[in-house]
C-alpha positions in Angstrom: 71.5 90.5 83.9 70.5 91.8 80.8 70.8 89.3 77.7 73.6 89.4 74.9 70.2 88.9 72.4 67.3 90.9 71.2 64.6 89.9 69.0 63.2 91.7 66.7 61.0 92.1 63.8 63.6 92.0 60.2 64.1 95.4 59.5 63.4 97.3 62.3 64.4 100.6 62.3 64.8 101.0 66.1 65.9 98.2 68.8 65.3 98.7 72.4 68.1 97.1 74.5 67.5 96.5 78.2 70.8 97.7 80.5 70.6 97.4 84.7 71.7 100.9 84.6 75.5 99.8 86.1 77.6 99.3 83.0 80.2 102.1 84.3 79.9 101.3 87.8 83.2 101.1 89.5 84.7 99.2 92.5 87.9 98.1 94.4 88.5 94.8 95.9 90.9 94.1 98.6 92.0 91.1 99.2 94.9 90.7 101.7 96.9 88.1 103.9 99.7 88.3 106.3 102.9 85.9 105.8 101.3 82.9 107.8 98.9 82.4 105.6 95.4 83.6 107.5 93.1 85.2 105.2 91.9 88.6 106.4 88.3 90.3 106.0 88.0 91.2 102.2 87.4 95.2 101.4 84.9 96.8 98.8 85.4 100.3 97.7 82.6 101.3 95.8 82.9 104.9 93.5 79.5 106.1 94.9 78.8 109.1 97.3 76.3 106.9 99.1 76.1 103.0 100.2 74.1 100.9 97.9 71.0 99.4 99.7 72.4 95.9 98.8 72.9 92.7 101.2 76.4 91.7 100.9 77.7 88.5 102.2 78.8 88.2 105.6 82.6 89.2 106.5 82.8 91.6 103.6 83.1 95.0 104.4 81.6 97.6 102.2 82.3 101.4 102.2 81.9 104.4 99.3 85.0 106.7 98.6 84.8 109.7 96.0 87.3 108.3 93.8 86.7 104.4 94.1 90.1 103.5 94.4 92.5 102.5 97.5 94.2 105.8 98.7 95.1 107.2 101.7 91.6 107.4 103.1 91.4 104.1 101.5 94.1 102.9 103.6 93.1 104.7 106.5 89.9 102.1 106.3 91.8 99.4 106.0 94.0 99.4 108.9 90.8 100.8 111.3 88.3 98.0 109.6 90.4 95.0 108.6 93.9 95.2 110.2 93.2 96.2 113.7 89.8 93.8 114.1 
């Protein structure tokens, strides 16, 4: 994580500011339970064309949709991946 702080010589005319290169990265997190109270897998939609070559704690499932948010095909993985399991 990049700091808040830089440090630089007084009047500088240029400042370089480190970023990780994610600051408009997107996601969707789903976090479900039925009416008795059981916790269900939790769901990470990522706006990405291609799954990020990240480890991700167990029991979370992780999939890419073009628009990043829960839609039909969204919902389509949910009931397949979470629901049905």
């Amino acid at each position: 994580m990049p700091s808040a702080r830089t440090v630089n010589a007084k009047g500088a005319k240029t400042v370089l500011v480190n970023t990780t290169g994610h600051e408009k990265s997107q996601f969707t997190v789903v976090l479900t339970c039925p009416a008795d109270g059981t916790k269900l897998k939790t769901m990470v939609m990522f706006k990405l064309k291609t799954l990020l070559k990240e480890n991700f704690p167990p029991g979370v499932l992780v999939h890419c949709l073009p628009k990043g948010w829960m839609d039909e095909a969204g919902l389509k993985l949910w009931v397949e991946k979470v629901w049905q399991s």
